[in-house]
C-alpha positions in Angstrom: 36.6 -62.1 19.5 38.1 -65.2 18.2 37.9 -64.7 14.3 40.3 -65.8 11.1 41.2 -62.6 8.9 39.9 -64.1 5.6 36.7 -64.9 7.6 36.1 -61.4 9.1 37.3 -59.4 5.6 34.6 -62.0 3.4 31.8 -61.1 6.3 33.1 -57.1 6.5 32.9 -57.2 2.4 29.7 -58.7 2.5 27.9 -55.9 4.7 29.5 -53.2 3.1 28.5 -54.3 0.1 24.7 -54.8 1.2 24.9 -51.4 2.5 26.1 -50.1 -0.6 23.3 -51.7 -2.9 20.4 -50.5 0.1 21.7 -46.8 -0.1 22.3 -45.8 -3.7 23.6 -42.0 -1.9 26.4 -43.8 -0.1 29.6 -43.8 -1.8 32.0 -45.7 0.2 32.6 -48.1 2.9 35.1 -49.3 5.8 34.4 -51.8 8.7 37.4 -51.2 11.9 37.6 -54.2 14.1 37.8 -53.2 17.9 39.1 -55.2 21.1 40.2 -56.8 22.8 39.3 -55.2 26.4 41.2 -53.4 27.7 43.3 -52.5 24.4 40.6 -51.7 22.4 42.7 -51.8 19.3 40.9 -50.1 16.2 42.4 -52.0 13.0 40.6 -51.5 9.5 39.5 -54.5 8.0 38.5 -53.1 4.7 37.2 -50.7 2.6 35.1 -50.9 -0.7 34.5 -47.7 -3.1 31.8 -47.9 -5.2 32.8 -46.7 -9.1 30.2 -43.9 -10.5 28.8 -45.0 -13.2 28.4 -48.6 -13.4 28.1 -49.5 -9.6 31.1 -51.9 -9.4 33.1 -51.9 -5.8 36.5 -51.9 -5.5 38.2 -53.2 -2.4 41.4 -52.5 -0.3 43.3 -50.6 2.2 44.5 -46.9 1.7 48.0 -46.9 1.0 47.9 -43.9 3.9 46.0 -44.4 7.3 46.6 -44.3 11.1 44.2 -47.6 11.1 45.5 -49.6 8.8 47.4 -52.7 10.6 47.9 -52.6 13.7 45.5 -49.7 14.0 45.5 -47.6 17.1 45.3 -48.5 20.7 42.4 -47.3 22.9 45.0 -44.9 24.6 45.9 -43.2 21.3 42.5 -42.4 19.8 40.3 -42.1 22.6 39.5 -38.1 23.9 42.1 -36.5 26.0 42.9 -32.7 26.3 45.1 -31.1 23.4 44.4 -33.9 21.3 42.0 -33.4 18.5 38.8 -35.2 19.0 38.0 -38.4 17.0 34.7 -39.7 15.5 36.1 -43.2 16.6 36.4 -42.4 20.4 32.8 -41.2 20.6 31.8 -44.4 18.9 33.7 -46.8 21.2 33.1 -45.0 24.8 29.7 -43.8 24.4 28.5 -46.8 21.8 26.7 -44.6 20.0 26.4 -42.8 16.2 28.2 -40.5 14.8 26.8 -38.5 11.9 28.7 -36.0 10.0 25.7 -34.2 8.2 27.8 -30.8 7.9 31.2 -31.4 7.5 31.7 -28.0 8.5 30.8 -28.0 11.9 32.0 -31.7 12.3 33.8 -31.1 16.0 34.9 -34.5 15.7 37.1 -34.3 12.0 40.9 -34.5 12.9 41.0 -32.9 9.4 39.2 -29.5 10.1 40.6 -29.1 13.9 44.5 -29.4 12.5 43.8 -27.7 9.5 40.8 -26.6 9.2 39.7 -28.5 6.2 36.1 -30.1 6.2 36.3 -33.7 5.5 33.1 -35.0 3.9 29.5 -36.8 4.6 29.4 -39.6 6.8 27.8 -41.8 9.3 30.0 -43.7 11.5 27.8 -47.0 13.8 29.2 -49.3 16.6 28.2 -52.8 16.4 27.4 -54.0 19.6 27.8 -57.9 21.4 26.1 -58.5 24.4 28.4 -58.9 27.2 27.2 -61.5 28.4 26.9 -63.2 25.0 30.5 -63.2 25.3 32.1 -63.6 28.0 29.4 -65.3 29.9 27.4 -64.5 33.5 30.5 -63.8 35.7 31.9 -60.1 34.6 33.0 -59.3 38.1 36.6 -60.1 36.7 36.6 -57.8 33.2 39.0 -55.7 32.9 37.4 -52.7 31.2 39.3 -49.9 28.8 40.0 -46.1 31.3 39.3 -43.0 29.7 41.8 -40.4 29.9 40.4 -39.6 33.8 41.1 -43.0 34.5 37.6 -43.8 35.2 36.8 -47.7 33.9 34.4 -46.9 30.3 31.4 -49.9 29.9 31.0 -50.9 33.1 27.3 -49.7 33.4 26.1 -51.1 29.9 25.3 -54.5 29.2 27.4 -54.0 25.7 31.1 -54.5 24.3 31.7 -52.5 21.2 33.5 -55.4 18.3 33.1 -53.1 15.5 32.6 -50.1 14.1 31.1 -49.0 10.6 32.3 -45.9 8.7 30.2 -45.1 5.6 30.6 -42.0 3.6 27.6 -40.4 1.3 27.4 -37.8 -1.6 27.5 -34.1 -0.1 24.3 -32.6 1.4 22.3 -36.4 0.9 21.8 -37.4 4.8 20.4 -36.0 8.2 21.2 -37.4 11.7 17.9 -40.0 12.1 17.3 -40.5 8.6 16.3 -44.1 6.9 20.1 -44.2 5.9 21.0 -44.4 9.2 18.6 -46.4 10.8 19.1 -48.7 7.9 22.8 -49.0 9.2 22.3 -49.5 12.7 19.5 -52.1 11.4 22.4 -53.8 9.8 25.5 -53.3 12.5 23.2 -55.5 14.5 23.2 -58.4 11.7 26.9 -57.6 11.9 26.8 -58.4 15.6 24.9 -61.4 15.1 27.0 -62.5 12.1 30.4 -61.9 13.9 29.5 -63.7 17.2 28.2 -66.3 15.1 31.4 -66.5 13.3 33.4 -66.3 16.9 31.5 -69.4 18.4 32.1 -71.7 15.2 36.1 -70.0 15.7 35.9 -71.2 19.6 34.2 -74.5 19.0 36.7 -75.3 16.4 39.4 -74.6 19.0 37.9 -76.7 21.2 37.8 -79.3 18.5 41.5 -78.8 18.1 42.4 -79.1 21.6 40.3 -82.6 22.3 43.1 -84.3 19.5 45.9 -83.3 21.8 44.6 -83.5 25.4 44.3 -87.1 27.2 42.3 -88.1 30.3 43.5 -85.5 32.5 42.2 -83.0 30.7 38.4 -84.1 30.2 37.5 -82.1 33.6 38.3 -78.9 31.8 36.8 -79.9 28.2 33.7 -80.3 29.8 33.5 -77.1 31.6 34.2 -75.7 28.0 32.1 -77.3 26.0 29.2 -76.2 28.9 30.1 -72.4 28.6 29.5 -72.9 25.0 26.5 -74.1 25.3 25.8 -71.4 27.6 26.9 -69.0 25.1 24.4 -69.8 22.4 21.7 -69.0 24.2 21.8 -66.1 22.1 20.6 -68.1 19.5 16.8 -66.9 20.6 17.7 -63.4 21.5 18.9 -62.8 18.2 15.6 -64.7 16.4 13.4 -62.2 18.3 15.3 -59.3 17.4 14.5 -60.1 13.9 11.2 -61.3 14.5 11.1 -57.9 16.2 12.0 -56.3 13.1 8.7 -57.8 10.8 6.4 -56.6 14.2 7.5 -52.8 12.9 6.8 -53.5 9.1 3.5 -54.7 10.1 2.5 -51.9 12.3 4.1 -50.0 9.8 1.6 -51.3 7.2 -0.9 -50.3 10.0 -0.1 -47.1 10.4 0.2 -46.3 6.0 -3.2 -48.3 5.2 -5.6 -47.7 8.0 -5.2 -44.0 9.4 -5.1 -45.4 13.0 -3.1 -43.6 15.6 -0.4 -45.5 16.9 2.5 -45.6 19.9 4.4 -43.1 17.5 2.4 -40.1 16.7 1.7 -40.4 20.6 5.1 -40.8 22.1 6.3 -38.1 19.6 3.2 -35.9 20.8 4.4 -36.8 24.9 8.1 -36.2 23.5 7.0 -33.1 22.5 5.3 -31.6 25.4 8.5 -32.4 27.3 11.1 -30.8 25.1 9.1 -27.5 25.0 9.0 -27.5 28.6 11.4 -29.4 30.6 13.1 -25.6 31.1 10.5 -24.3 32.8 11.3 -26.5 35.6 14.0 -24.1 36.6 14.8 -24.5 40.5 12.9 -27.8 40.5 16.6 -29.9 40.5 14.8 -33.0 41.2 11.9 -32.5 38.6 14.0 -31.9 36.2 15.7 -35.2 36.7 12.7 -37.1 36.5 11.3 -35.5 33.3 14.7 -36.0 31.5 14.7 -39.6 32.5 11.3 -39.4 30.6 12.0 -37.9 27.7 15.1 -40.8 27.7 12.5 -43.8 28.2 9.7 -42.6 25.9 12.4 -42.3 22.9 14.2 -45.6 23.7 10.4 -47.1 23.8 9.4 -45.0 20.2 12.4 -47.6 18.8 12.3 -50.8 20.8 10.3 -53.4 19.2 8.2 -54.6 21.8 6.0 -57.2 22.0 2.2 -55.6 23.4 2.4 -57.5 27.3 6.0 -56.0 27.3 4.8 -52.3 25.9 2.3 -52.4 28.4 5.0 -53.3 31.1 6.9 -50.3 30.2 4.0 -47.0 30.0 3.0 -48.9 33.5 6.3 -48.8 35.5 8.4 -46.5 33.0 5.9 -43.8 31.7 2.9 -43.2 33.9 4.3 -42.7 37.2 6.8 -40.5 36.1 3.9 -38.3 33.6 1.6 -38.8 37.4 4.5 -36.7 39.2 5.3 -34.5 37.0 1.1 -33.5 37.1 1.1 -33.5 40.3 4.4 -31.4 41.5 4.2 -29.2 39.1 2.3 -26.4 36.9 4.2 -26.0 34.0 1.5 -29.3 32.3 -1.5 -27.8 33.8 -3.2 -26.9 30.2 -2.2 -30.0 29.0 -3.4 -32.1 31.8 -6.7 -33.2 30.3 -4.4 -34.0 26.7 -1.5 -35.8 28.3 -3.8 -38.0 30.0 -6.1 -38.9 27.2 -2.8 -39.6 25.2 -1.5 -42.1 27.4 -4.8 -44.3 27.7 -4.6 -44.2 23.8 -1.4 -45.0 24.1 -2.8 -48.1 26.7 -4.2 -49.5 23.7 -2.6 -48.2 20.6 0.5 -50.8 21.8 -2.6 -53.6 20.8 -3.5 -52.5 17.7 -1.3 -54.8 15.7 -3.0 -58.3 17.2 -6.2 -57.1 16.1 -7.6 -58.8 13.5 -10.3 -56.6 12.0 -7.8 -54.6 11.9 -5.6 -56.8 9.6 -8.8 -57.3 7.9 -9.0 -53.5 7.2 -5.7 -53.9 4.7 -7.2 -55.2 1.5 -3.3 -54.8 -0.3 -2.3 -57.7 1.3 -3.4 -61.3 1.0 -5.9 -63.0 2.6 -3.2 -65.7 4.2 -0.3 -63.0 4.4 -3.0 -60.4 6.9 -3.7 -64.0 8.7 0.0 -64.9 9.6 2.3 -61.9 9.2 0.7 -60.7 13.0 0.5 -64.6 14.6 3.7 -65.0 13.3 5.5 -61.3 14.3 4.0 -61.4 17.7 5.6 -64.8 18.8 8.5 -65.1 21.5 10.4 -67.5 19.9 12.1 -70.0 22.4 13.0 -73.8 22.1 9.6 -75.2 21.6 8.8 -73.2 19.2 11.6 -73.3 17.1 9.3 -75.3 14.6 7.6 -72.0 13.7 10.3 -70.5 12.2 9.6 -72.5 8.9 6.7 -70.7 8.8 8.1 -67.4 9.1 10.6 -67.9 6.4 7.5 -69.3 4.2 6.1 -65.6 4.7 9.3 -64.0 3.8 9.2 -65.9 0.5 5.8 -65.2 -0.1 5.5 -62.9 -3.3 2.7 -60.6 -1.1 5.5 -59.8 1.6 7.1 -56.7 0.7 9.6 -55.8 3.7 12.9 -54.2 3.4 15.5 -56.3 3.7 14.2 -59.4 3.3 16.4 -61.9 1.7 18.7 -60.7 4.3 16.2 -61.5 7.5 15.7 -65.0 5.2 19.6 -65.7 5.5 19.9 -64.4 8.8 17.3 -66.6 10.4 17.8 -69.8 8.4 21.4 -69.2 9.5 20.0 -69.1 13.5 17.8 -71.9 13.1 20.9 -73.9 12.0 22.5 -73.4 14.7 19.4 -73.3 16.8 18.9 -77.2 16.0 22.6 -78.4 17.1 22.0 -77.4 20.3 20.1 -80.3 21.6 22.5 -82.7 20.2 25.5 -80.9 21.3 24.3 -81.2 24.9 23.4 -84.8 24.5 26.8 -85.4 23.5 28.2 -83.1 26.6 25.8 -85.5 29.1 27.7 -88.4 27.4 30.8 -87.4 27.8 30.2 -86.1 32.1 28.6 -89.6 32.3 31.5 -91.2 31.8 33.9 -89.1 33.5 31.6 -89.6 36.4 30.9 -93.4 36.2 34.0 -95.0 34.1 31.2 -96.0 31.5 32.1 -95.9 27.8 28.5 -96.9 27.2 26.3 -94.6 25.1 29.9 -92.4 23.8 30.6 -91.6 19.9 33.2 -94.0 18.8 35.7 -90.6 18.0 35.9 -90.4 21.8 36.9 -93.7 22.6 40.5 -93.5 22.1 40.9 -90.4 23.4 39.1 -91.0 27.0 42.0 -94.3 26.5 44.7 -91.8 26.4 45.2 -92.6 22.7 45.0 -90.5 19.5 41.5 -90.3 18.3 40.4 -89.3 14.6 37.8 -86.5 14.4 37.5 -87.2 10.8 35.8 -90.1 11.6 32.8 -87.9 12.8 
């Protein structure tokens, strides 16, 4: 990713510091920058230590540390035999968490497996960019990272790793799953969003900087730029719904505190359940086995994907019910539980509806009359173009005094941010159409006077934009 160093350290500083005032257990925090492909160089971009006592953070790099500039190169951290095991590697190949709840049995602490030390509490979270956010459709050409096999890492997930966040917590204060956690993988992906953000204002400034030096020759190839970034912020939308995705939990979260209803989770945990106490008795049943673990895989990813109710249904139709029909039908090992599973997942049908109900909104009598009205129109909205107008609304309810949601002057900064950028995007592409006009028909009709003199082969002045 295209990034300035002041840039990246203000926007590391600033999550680590958020972090810091969400979790009053955590203690200390360091962002590592990652890429690019295939190098996967892991750099530390800073740290900040909180002082006991009186909460102030203190920033800067350990005067000791294999991370510190210019970090370590895919090749020297990632997991090969007869080299301890690092935290990092697991991180950056598998894009997944790494929480050291018992720094005793940490198999991943370089520490304890050179000299048998424990290290201490910590939770380590990759911060993930789509791929196609950032390199665009055509990925045929990527030249992915190998692991020590030789066998290419990331080619079957639709992810790049950019970052990774380290944060360490007072002894014996978090659990693998806990809010701490979820809270910072809740926040890697603002990271995300905030660092591809921050790489598209980089490249577009680059861009900038190039159409000062280039003359007519080059136009063919400024256009075909300034289309793939246009291309590139189509993640503008993709990343509103993710946090319109985020107020859909709180308010079936409200749901589920207030009213006593049952809900997807206390069903999927009961179906997650009835899999994880049984899945073994499919012994000699290879295929079986398969199928049911693929389940169990789907039905957790579903218990934490924010989907709107059409797309939940989706899923428990083509993801969930065929595979619960075959297991019922190919094998005993359910049979008591045949009359149970099935009820659950017709409750489960319409338990994925219960947040677009309105008597059901009605039923919460903590909230405001106007806040039960448009916390669900509002949270149950795929946000696209033409709606883009609505998202004044939403941040009206986030600064409503009745809207109690964690997080929430973040989500406000986040989304006012995206709807910034949201509303160039129209005029950007005018301006694009304008300039492949003339390069088609000779026409300097309709063009912004600052690209005048440069279509003439003559300097032009962006300041006068």
């Amino acid at each position: 990713m295209i990034i300035g160093r002041d840039l990246l350290e203000k926007t590391c500083k600033d999550m680590i510091e958020t972090i810091l005032l969400c979790l009053d257990h955590a203690t200390k925090g360091t962002i590592y920058r990652i890429g690019p492909m295939p190098e996967l160089r892991s750099v530390r971009v800073t740290s900040g230590i909180r002082e006991q006592g009186n909460g102030t953070i203190h920033w800067g790099l350990p005067a000791v540390s294999d991370y510190n500039p210019p970090g370590k190169t895919w090749e020297q951290y990632r997991d090969r035999p007869g080299r301890a095991l690092e935290a990092m590697a697991w991180c950056v190949e598998r894009q997944k968490s790494w929480t050291a709840d018992n720094p005793y049995e940490d198999q991943r602490s370089v520490r304890k497996q050179l000299s048998g030390e424990p290290e201490d509490w910590h939770h380590m979270e990759p911060v993930l960019v789509k791929k196609s956010d950032l390199y665009g459709d055509d990925l045929a050409d990527l030249e992915y990272p190998l692991n020590w096999k030789g066998t290419p890492i990331w080619q079957d997930t639709d992810y790049v790793v950019v970052a990774v966040i380290k944060i360490h917590f007072l002894p014996h204060s978090i659990q693998r799953g806990d809010r701490a956690t979820k809270v910072i993988k809740k926040l890697s992906r603002i990271l995300g969003t905030e660092m591809f953000s921050l790489h598209i204002r980089e490249t577009l400034s680059e861009v900038q900087s190039e159409l000062t030096r280039e003359r007519l020759s080059s136009c063919n190839a400024l256009a075909h730029e300034l289309r793939n970034t246009l291309m590139k912020l189509s993640f503008i939308f993709s990343a509103i719904n993710a946090e319109i995705g985020f107020l859909r939990e709180q308010w079936e979260e409200e749901i589920r505190k207030h009213t006593g209803l049952e809900d997807k989770t206390v069903l999927l945990r009961r179906l997650n359940k009835f899999l994880e106490t049984r899945l073994a008795n499919l012994n000699g049943h290879e295929e079986l086995g398969i199928v049911g673990r693929n389940l169990l895989a789907e039905q957790k990813e579903f218990l934490v994907t924010p989907l709107l109710p059409e797309q939940a249904a989706n899923w428990i139709a083509l993801k969930i019910q065929p595979k619960w029909e075959r297991l019922l039908k190919e094998s005993s090992v359910w049979n008591d539980l045949r009359q149970e599973i099935q009820g659950i997942l017709e409750r489960l049908k319409s338990a994925v509806w219960v947040g677009t109900d309105q008597d059901v909104a009605d039923r919460l009598e903590h909230l405001p009359q106007d806040v039960r009205t448009m916390w669900p129109r509002l949270a149950y909205m795929e946000f696209s173009g033409e709606k883009l107008p609505m998202l004044e609304q939403v941040l009206a309810l986030l600064n409503h005094p009745g809207m109690d949601v964690p997080h929430k002057k973040h989500t406000q900064k986040v989304l006012s941010s995206l709807k910034a950028l949201a509303e160039i995007i129209p005029d950007m592409e005018t301006r694009t159409n304008r300039i492949l006009e003339f390069m088609k028909n000779g026409s300097e009709k309709g063009l912004p006077d600052y690209w005048r003199p440069l279509l003439r082969s003559e300097e032009p002045s962006l300041a006068s934009k």
